[in-house]
C-alpha positions in Angstrom: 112.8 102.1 105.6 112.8 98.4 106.0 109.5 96.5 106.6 110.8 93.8 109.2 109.1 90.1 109.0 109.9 86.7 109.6 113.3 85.5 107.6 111.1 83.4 105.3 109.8 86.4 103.9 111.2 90.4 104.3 114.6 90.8 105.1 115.5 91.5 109.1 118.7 93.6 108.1 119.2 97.3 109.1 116.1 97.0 111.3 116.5 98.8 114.8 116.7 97.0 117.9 113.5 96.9 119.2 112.2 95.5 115.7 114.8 92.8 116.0 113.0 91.8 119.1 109.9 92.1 117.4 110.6 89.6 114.5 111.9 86.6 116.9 108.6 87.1 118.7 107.0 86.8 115.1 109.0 83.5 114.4 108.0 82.0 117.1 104.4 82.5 116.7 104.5 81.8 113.2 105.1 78.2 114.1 102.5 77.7 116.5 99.6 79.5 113.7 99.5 76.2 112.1 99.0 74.3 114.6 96.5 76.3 116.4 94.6 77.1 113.2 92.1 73.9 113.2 91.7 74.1 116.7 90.7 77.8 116.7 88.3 77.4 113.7 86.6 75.1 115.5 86.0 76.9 118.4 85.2 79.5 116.3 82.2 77.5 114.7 80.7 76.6 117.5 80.5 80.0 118.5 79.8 81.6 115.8 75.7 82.3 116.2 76.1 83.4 119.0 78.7 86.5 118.0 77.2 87.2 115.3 74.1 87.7 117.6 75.4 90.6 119.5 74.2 94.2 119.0 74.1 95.8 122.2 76.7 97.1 124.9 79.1 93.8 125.0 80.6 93.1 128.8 82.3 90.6 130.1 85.4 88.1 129.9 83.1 85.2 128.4 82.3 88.1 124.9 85.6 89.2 125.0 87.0 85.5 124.8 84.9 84.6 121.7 85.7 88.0 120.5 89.4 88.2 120.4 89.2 83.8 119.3 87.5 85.3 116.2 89.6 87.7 115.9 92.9 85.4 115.8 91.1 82.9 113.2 90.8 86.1 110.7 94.4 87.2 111.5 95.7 83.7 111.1 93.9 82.8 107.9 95.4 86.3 106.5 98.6 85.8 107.7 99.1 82.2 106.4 97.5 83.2 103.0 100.1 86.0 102.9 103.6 84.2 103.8 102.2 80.8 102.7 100.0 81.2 99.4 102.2 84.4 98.5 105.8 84.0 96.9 108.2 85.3 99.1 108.2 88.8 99.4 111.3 91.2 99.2 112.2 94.6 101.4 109.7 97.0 101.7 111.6 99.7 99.7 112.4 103.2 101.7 110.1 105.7 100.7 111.9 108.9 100.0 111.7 112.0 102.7 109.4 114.5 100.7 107.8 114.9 103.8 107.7 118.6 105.6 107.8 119.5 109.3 104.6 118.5 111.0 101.8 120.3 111.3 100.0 120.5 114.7 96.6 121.1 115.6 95.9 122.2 119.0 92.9 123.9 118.7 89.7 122.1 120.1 86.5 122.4 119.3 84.4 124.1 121.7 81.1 123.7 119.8 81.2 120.2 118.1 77.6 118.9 117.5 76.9 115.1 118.3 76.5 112.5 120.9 77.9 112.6 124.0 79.7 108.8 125.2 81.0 108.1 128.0 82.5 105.2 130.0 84.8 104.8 133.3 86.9 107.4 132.9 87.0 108.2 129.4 84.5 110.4 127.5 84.3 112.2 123.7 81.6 113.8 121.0 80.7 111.4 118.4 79.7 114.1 115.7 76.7 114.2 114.0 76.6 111.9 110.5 80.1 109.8 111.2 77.9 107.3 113.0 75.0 105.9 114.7 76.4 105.4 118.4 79.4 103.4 120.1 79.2 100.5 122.7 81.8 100.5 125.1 83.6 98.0 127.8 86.1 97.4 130.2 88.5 94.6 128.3 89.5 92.2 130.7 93.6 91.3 130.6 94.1 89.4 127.8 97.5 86.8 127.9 99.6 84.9 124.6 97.7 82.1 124.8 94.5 83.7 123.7 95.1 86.4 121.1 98.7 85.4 119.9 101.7 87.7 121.0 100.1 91.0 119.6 96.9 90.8 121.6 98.6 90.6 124.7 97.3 93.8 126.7 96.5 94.7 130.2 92.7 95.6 131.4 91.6 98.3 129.4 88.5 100.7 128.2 87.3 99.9 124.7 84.9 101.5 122.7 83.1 100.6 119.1 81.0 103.0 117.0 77.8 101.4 115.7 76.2 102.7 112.2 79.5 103.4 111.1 79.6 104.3 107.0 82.9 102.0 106.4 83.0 98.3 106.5 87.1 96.4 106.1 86.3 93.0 106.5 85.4 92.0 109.7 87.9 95.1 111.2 86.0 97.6 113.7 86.1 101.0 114.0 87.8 101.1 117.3 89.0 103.5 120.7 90.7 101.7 123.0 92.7 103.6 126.0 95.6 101.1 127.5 97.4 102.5 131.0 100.9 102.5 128.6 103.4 101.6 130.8 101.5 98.4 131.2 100.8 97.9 127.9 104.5 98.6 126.3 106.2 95.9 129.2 103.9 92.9 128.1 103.5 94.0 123.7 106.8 94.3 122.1 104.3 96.0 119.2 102.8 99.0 121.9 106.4 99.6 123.3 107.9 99.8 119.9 104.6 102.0 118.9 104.9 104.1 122.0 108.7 104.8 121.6 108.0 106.4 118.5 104.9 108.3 119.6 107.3 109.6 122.2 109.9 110.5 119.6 107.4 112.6 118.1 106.0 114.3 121.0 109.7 115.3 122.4 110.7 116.7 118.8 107.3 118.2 117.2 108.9 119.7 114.7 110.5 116.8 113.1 109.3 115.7 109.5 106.4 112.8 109.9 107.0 110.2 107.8 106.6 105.8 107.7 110.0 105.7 109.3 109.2 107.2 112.6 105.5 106.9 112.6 103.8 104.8 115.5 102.1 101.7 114.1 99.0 99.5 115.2 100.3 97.7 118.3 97.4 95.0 118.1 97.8 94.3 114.4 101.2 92.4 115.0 103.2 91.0 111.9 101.1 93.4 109.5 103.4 96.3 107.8 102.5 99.9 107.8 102.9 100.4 104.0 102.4 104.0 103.7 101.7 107.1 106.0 99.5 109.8 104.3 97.9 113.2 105.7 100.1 113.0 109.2 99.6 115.6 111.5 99.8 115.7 115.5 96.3 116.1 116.9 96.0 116.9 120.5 92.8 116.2 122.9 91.5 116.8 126.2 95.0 116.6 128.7 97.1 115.0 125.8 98.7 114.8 122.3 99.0 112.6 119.4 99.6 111.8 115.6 97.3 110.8 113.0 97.5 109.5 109.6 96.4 107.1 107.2 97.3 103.9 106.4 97.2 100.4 105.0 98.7 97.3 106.3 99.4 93.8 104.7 102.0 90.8 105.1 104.0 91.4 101.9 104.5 94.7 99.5 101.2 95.2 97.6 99.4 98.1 96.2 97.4 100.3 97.6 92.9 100.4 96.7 91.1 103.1 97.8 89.1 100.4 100.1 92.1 98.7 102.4 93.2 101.8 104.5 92.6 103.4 107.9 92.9 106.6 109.8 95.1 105.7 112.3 96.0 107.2 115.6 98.2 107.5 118.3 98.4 109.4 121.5 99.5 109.9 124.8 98.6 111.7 128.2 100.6 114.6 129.5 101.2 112.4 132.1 102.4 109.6 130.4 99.5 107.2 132.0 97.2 106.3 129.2 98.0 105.3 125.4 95.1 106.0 122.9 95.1 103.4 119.7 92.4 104.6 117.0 91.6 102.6 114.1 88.9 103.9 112.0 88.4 102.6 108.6 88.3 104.9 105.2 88.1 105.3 101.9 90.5 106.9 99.8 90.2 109.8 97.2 91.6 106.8 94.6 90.2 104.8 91.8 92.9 101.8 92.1 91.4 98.6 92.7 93.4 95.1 93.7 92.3 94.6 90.0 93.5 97.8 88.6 96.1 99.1 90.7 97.5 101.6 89.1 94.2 103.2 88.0 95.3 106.6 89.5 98.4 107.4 87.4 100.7 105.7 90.0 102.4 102.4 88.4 102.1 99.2 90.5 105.1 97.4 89.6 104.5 94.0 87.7 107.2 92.7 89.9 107.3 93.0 93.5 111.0 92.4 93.3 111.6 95.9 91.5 112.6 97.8 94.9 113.1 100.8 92.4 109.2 100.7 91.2 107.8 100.0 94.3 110.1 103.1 96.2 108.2 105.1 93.5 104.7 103.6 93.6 104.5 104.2 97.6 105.9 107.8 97.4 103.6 108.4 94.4 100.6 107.1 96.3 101.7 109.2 99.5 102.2 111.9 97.6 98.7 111.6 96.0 97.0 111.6 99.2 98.9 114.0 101.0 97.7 116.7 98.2 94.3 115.5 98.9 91.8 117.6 100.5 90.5 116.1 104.4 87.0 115.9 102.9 87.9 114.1 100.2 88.3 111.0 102.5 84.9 108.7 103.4 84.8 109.8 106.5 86.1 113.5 106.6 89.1 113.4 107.9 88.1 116.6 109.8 85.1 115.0 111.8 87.6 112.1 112.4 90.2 115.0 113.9 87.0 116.5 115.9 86.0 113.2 117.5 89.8 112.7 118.8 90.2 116.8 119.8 86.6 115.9 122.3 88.7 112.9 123.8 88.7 113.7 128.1 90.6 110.7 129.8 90.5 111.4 133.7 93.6 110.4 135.5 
């Protein structure tokens, strides 16, 4: 598979359509980062005490503003670090099909022990131990000008688990339900991320792997750079995938403290998109300073597409003989809070 960027960096060829379209919307913004960096810092400072001030249910459009403003000075600070600070980066090499037909898990629990959350008209179980309690809120639209071409999303239910066990930088462990038809014709991510959720879903039986997994709509330019411990995980009226992950701007290794359980799902009635992001810890002992503490050799050389087809696989490989548990959180009581999911039409 190739990782699709803009041309100063990873290569655009062989990519699909709809990436095309992806990368000349990630051009475009990539000029206007620098400019609006300063400006958003600044806002960002003034607000600052006041964000960091906020520990209860958080409503309305003024929080969400200062929100997604912080969250577009981290994601411009990372992204110029990347494709500025960072020689350019080559291809994201394929990583070879090992993978085997998907496994599916339909069965949902009927006993699951926790906390009952609810909001509008989505509900789940948080189980017992994976954290503390969620907040919740209905997102008000958000446009280009205020989150950068990724954030753009229609009015949508958000929720964010408090006391979680996993901290990623200033990343959230996050449920947020989008009405997807909405959501896909204003995000070129969410439509390219839906179209291969409903690739999936259609042909169940098909092999998961990083080429025809969903991605993160609302991390933007960042690359899915492996998919580990896939499986299609259905809830309450609808069906999904999940997997882990790690994302970045350019071809680096995998630490057992960068990645996410990811997931993606989608009503039987088409209406609502699910987008999980719950950060984990991986069964690893590579570090950014020892990456290839595991067994699994980093390539000196990020231009040796060779070494790095082999590290990823490796890695995925590693990970996918894993047990769930062996993950920080359980994978399983990650599966259990997404099988409790109810969305009412």
């Amino acid at each position: 598979m190739l990782i699709c960027n803009w041309e100063g960096g990873w290569t655009v060829d062989g990519c699909d359509e709809g990436r095309q379209k992806i990368i000349q919307a990630q051009r475009k913004e990539y000029v206007r980062k620098e400019r609006l960096l300063l400006n958003f810092q600044t806002k960002i400072n003034i607000r600052s005490d006041a964000y960091n001030n906020q520990t209860s249910i958080l409503k309305g459009k003024k929080f969400v503003k200062k929100r997604l403003l912080a969250s577009f000075s981290v994601l411009i600070v990372a992204s110029l670090a990347c494709t500025i600070g960072a020689p350019p980066a080559p291809t994201q090499p394929p990583v070879q099909d090992t993978a085997q037909p998907a496994a599916q898990d339909t069965a949902v629990p009927t006993a699951l022990s926790g906390t009952a959350v609810s909001f509008q008209n989505v509900s789940f179980i948080l189980p017992s131990g994976l954290a503390s309690g969620a907040t919740s809120a209905l997102v008000p639209a958000v446009g280009e000008e205020e989150s950068g071409p990724w954030g753009v999303a229609p009015e949508h239910v958000e929720f964010i688990l408090t006391g979680y066990p996993i901290q990623i930088g200033l990343f959230e462990p996050v449920v947020k339900v989008y009405p997807a038809q909405d959501y896909a014709a204003g995000n070129p991510w969410a439509q390219s991320s839906l179209l291969r959720l409903q690739g999936i879903l259609a042909s169940p039986n098909q092999p998961l792997t990083n080429d025809n997994l969903p991605t993160i709509p609302f991390n933007g330019a960042a690359a899915q750079q492996y998919a580990a411990q896939a499986k299609l995980i259905s809830f309450n009226g609808g069906n999904g995938v999940r997997m882990v992950s790690q994302y970045g701007q350019f071809p680096g290794p995998i630490t057992r403290d960068n990645s996410f359980y990811h997931y993606e799902g989608l009503t039987a009635d088409g209406k609502y998109m699910v987008a999980i992001l719950f950060p984990v810890t991986l069964p690893l002992q590579s570090t950014s300073d020892n990456p290839s503490a595991d067994g699994v050799v980093y390539p000196a050389d990020i231009s040796d597409t060779a070494g790095l087809t082999a590290y990823y696989q490796g890695i995925t490989d590693k990970l996918n003989a894993a047990s769930v548990d062996a993950f920080q959180p359980s994978l399983a009581q990650l599966d259990a809070l997404i099988q409790s999911i109810t969305i009412v039409p």
